[in-house]
C-alpha positions as CSV (number, residue, x, y, z in Angstrom):
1,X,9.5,-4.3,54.6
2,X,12.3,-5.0,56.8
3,X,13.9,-7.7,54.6
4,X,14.0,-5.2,51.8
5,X,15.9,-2.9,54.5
6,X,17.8,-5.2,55.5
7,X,18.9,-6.9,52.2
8,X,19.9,-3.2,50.6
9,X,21.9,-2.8,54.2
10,X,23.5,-6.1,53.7
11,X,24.4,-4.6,50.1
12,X,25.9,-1.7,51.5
13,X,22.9,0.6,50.0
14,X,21.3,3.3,51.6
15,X,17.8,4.4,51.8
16,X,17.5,6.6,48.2
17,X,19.8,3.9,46.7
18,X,17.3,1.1,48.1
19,X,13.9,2.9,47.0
20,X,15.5,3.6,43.3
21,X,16.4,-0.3,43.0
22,X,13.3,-1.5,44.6
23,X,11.9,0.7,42.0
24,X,14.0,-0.8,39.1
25,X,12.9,-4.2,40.5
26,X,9.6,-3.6,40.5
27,X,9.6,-2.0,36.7
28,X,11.6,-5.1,35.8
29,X,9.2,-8.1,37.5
30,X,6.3,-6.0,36.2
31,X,7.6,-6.4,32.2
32,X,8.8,-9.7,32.6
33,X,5.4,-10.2,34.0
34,X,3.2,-8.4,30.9
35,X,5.4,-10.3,28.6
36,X,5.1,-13.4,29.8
37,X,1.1,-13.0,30.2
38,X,0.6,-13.3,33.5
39,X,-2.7,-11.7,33.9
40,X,-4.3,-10.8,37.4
41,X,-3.6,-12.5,40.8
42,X,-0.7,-14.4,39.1
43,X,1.5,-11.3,38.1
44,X,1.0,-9.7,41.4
45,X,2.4,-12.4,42.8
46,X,5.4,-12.9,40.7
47,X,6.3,-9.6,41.3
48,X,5.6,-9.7,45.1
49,X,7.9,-12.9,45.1
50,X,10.5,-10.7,43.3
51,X,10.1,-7.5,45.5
52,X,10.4,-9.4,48.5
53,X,13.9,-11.0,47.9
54,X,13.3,-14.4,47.6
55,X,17.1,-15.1,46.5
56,X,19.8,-12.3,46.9
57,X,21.1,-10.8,43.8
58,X,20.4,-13.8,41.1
59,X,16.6,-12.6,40.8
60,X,17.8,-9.0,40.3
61,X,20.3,-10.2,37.5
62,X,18.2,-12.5,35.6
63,X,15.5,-9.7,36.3
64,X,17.4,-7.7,33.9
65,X,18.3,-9.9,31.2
66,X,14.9,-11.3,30.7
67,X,13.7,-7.1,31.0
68,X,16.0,-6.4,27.9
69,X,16.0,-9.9,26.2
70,X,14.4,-10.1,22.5
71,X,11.1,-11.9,22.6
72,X,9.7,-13.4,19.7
73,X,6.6,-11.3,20.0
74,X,8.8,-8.1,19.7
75,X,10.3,-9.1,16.3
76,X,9.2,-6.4,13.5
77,X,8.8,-6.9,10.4
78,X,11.9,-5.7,8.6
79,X,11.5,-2.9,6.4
80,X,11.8,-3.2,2.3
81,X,14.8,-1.1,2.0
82,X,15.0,1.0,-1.7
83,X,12.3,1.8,-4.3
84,X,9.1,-0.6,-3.8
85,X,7.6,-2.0,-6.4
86,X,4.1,-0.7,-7.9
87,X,1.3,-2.5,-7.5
88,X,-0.2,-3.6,-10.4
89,X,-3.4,-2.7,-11.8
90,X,-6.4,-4.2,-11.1
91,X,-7.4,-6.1,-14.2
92,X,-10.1,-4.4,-16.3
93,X,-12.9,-6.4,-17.4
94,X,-14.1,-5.9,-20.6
95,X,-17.9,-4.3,-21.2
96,X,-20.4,-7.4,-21.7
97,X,-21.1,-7.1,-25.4
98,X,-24.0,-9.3,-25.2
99,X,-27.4,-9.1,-26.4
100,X,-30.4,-10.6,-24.4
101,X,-33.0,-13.0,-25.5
102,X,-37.0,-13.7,-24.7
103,X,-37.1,-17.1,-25.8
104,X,-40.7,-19.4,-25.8
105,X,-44.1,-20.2,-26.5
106,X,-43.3,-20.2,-30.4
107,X,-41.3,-16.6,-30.4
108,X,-37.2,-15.5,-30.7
109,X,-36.8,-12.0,-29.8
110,X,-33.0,-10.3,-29.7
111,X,-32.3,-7.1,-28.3
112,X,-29.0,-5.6,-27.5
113,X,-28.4,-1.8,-25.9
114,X,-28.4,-0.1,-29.2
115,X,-31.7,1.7,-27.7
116,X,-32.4,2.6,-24.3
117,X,-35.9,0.9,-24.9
118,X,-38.1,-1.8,-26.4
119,X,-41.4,-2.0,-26.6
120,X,-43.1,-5.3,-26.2
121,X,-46.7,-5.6,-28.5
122,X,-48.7,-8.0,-30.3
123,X,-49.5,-5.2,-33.3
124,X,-47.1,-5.1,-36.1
125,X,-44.0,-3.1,-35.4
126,X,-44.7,0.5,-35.7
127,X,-41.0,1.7,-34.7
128,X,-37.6,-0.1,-35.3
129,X,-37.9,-0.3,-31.1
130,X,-41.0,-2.5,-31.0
131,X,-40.7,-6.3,-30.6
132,X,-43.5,-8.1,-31.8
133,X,-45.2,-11.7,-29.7
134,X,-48.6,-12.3,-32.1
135,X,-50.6,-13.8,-29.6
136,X,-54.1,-11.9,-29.1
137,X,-53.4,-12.0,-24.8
138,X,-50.4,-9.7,-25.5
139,X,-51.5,-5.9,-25.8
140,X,-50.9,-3.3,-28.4
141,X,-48.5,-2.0,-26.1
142,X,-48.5,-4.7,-23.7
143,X,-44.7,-3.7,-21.8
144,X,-41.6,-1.6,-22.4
145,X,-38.3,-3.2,-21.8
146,X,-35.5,-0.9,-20.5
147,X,-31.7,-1.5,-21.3
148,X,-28.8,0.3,-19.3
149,X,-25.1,-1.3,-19.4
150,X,-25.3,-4.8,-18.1
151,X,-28.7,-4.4,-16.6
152,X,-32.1,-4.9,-17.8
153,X,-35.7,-2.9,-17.0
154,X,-39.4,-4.1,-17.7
155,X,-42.4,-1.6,-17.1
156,X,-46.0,-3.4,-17.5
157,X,-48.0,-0.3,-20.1
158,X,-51.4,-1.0,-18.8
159,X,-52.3,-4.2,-20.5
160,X,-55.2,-6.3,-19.8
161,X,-53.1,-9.6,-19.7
162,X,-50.7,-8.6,-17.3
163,X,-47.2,-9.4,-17.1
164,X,-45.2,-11.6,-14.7
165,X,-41.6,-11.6,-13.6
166,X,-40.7,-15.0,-12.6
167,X,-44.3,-15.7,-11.8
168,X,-44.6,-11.9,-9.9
169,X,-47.2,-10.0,-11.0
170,X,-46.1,-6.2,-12.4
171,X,-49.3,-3.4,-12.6
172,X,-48.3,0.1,-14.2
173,X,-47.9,1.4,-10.6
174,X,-44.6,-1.0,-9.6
175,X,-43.0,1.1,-12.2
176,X,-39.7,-0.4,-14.0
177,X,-38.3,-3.2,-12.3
178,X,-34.9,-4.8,-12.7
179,X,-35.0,-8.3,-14.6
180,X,-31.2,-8.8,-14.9
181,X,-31.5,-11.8,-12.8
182,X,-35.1,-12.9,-13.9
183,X,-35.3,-16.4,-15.4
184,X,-39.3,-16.0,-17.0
185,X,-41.3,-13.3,-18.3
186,X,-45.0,-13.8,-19.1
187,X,-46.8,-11.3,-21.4
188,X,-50.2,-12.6,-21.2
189,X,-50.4,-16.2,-21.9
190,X,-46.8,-16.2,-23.3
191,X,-44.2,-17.7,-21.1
192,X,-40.6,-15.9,-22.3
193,X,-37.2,-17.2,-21.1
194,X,-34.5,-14.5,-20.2
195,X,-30.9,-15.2,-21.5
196,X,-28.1,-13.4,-22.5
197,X,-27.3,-14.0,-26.3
């Protein structure tokens, strides 16, 4: 402490003058010391070595200019000056138009979502909704098939033969399950491929 007094008395300063730029010092070694990242044991020592007068008044200038110098870090970005632009819209995609397909074991069937439902039997078609597989493990109604946008249902109706989504069984009970990503169906002993049309 008594090189600090005795550098502000060699500088003609007295004691408010010498607290207020030991203060100034201090503010200025500490932002140096943030800026340059000096974290811990490291910074209190820089600003130990620069409270302590370790040259005369060359520390206390160059404190200042490197206090009030640009850094890179402290570059904004500048700001877009008039009118901005709008974004633009996010494209819109277009509603899949597609029918589906249940494809093997001898049988076509095309659906599209004309009707919220199809039923799947082996009986002739009763309805314009029913889509026939004549195979005598396929019930009279064996499954219900359940259309809503883009996505795709099936609901096993009780049969005896059972259906199977991608080799899953469905009972009544599951209720309607989502086969949008399903490769195979199996009504019975009929193996069906899912595809779009």
């Amino acid at each position: 402490m008594g090189e600090i007094a005795a550098l502000a008395g060699f500088l003609g300063l007295s004691g408010a003058f010498a607290v207020v730029g030991l203060v100034l010092a201090g503010w200025m070694a500490w932002r140096i010391v943030e800026k340059a990242g000096l974290p811990g044991w490291a910074g209190l020592g820089a600003i130990l070595l620069t409270l302590t007068a370790v040259g005369t008044v060359v520390p206390l200038v160059l404190l200042w200019v490197f206090a009030f110098m640009r850094w890179p870090r402290d570059e904004m970005v500048p700001a877009i000056t008039g009118p901005s632009p709008a974004p633009a819209a996010p494209p819109k995609s277009l509603p899949d138009r597609r029918g589906w397909r249940l494809a093997g074991g001898g049988v076509s069937l095309a659906f599209d979502e004309s009707s919220p439902s199809y039923r799947l039997t082996s009986g002739s078609a009763e309805q314009a909704t029913d889509l026939v597989v004549p195979d005598p493990s396929v019930g009279k109604p064996h499954a219900r098939l359940l259309t809503a946008g883009t996505r795709l249902g099936l609901e096993d109706l009780g049969s005896a033969g059972g259906t199977y989504i991608d080799g899953a069984r469905l009972l009544p009970e599951h209720g309607p399950r989502d086969i949008s990503a399903a490769r195979s169906i199996r009504l019975g002993r009929v193996e069906l491929v899912l595809s779009r049309a």
